[in-house]
C-alpha positions in Angstrom: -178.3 308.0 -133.3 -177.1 305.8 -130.6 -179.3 302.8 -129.9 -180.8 302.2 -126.9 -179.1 300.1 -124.0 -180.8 296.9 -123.4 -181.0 295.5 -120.0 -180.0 292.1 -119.0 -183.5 290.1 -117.9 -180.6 288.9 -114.6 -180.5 291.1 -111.7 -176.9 292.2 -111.0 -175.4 289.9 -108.6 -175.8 292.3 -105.9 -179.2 292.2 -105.5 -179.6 288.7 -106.2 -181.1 287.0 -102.5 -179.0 283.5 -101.4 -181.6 280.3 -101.4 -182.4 279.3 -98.1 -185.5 276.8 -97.3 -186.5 279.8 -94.8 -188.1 281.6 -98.3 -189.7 279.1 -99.8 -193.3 278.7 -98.8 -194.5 274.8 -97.7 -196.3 272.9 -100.5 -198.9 270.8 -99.2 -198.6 267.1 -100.6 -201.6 265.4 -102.1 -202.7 261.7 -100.9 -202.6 261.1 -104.5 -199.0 262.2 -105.1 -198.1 260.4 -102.1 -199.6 256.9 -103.2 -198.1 257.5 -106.9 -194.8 257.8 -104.8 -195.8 255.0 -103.0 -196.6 252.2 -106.2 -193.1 253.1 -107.0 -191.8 251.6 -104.3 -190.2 254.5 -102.9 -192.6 255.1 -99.4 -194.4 252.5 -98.2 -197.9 253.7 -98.2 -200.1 252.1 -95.0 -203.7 250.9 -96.7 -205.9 250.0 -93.0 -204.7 247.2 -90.5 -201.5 245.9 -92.7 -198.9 248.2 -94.6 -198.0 247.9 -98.3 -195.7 245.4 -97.7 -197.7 242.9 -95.8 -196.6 243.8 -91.9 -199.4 243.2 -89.7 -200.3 246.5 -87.5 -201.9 244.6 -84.6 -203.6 241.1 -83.0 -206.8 240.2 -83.3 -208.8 238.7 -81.3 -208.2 235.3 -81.3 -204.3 236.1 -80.2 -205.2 237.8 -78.2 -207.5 235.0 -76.3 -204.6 232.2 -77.2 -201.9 234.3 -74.9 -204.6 234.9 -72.4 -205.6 231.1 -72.1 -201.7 230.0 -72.1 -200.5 232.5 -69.1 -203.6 231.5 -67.3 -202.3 227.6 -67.7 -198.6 228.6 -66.7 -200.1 230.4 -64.0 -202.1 227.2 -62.8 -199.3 225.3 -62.9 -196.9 227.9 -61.0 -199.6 228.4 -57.9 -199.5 224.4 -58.0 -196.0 223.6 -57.5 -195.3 226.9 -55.2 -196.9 225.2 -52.2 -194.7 222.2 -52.4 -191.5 224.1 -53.1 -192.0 226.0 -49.9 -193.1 222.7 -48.0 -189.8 221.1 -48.9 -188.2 224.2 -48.1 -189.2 224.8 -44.7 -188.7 221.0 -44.0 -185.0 221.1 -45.2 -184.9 223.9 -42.8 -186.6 222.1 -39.8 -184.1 218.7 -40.7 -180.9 221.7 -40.3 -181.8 222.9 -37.2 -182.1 219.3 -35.8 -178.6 218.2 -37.3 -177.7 221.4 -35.4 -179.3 220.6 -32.1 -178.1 217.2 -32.3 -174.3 218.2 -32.8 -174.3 221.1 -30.2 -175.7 217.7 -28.0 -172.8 216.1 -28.7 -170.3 218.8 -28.5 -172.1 219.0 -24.7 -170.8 215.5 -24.2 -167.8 216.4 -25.2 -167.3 218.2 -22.7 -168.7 216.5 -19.7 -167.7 212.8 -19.5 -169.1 211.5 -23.0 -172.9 212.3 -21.1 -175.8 213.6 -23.3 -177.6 217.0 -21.9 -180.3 216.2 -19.5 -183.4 217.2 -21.1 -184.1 218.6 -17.3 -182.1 219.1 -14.3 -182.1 220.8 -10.8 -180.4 224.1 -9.9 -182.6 226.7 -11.1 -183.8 229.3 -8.3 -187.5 229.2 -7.3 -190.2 229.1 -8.4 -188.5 226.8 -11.4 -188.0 223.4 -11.0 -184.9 223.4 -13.2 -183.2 224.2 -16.2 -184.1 222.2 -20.1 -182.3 221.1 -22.5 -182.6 224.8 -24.4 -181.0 226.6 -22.1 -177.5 223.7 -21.6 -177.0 223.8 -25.1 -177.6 227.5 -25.3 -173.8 227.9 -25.2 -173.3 225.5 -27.9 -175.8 226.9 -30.1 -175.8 230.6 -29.6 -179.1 230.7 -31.8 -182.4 230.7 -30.5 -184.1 230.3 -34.0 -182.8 227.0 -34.5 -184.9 225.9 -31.3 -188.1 226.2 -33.6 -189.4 225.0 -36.6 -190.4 227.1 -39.2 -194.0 225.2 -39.6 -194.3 225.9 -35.5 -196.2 229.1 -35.5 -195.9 229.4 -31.9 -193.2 227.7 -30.4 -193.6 227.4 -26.2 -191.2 227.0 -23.5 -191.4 224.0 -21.4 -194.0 225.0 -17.9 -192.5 225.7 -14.7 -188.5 225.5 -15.6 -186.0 227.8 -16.9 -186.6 227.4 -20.5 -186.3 228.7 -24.2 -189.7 228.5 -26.9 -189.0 225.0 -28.8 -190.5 223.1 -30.9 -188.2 219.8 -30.5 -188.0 217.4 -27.8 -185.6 215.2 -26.0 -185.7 211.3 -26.1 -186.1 210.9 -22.7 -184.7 207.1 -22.9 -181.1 208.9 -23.6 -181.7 212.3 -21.9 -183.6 211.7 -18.8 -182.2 213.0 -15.5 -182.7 210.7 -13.0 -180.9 213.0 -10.6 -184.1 215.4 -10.9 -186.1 212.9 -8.3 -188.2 210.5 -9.8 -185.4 207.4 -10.3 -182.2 206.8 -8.9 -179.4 205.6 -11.2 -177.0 207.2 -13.3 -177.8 210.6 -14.6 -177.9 210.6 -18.7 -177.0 207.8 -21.1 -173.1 208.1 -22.0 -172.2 207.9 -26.1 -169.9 205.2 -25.3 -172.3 202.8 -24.1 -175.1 203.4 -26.9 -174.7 201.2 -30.1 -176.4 201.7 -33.6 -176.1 205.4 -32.8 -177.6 206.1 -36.9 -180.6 204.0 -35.5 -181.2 206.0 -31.6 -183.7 208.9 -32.0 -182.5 211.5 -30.2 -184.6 214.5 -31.3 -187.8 215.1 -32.3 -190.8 217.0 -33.2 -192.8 217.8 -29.8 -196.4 218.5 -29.7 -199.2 218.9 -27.4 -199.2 220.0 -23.8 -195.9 222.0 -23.0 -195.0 220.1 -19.6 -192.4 218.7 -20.6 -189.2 218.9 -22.8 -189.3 215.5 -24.1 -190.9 212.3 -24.1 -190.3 208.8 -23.1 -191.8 205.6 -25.5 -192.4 204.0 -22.7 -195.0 206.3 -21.3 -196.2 208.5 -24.1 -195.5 206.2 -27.0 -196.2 208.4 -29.9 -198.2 211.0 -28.5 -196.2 213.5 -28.1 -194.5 213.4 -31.9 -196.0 216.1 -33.6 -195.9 215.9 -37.5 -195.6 219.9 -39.3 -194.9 218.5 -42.6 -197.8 217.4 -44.4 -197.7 213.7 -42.4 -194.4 213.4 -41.2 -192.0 214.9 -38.3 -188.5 215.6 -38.6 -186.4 213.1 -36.0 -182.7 214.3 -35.6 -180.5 211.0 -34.9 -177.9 210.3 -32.0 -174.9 210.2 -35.1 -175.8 213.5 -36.3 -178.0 213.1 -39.7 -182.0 214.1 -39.5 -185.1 212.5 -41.4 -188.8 213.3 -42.1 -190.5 210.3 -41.3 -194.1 209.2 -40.6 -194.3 208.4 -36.3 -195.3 205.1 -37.2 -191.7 204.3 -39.5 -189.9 205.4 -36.3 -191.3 201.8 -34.2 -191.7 199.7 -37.0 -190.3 197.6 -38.5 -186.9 199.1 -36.2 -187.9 200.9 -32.7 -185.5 204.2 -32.7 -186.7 205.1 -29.2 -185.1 202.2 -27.5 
């Protein structure tokens, strides 16, 4: 009697199926399991505000108002000092277009006998009177910005002559035409016969009542100065450098008008 075959409990190998993560079923993961994981130091389990090991998951409250109350100080400080940065700003500005003014003055007299610009003269068809200062240095120039100051918020040209807005004026004691009808005797003051030249105020900050392109010591005193930065104008002097100073430091203890 033959004994019966017995069958291997493997299938053969051609019906065995490859393994492949797309036939296994997901097992769900207890909390439990995971914080048995988790005390061995393998996953870092997160127990409420701070993890397992000891990072903080947020700021409280009291961070939160210590941040608050510093940026709020920083920011006091920064609206404090922005005011003055831009004051000294615009007055450095104000002090170049003087140096400016003053050297395109002397590059006029350059070119005309040593003679400073006339801060008005004739020739101008009618109705002007004449032409100003701003327009003879035009040429030397070539920028109408630098005429005004950057306080100025409405720079004016000078009534009844050929002019340009401005917000400077001419030192009539070095720049005043007598040609233009008032005086007889020579025309402008000549750079060779003016001494302590870092000491003559040629330029200056003009205020009030546009009539006129300058102003004259002698008959306006300091009337016409017209301080833009905080209490001091910006005087530009017959050597070329410019200074903020109070209209009072301009006649005392030194007079740079005469």
């Amino acid at each position: 009697m033959v004994p019966p075959i017995r069958r291997s409990r493997c299938a053969p190998a051609s019906s065995r199926q490859p393994f492949s993560l797309r036939n296994t079923a997901p097992r769900r993961i207890s909390r439990r399991e995971v914080e048995r994981t988790s005390d061995w130091g393998l996953i870092p389990m997160s127990k409420g505000p701070c993890s397992a090991a000891g990072h903080r998951g947020g700021f409280t409250l009291v961070e939160l108002l210590v941040v608050i109350a510093i940026v709020a100080i920083l920011a006091a400080i920064l609206f404090a000092v922005f005011p003055r940065v831009r004051g000294a700003a615009r007055q450095a500005a104000c002090a170049s277009n003087s140096r400016q003014i003053v050297a395109a003055a002397r590059m006029y007299a350059s070119d005309y006998d040593l003679r400073l610009a006339p801060a008005m003269t004739r020739g101008a068809p009618a109705p002007d009177r004449g032409y100003t200062w701003c327009v003879l240095l035009q040429p030397y120039i070539e920028n109408e910005r630098i005429l005004s100051c950057p306080n100025d918020p409405e720079p004016r040209p000078t009534a009844g002559l050929v002019c340009l807005p401005h917000s400077y004026g001419m030192n009539f004691r070095l720049t005043y035409n007598t040609a233009f009808g008032w005086n007889p005797g020579a025309m402008t003051s000549q750079l060779t016969n003016i001494d302590n030249q870092s000491q003559r105020v040629l330029l200056f900050e003009l205020g009030g009542n546009p009539d006129l392109p300058g102003a004259s010591f002698q008959a306006h005193r300091l009337s016409r100065v017209q301080p833009r930065h905080s209490d001091r104008a910006v005087f530009g002097f017959l050597d070329g450098h410019a200074k903020a100073l109070t209209p009072e430091e301009t006649v005392q203890p030194t007079n740079f008008w005469e």
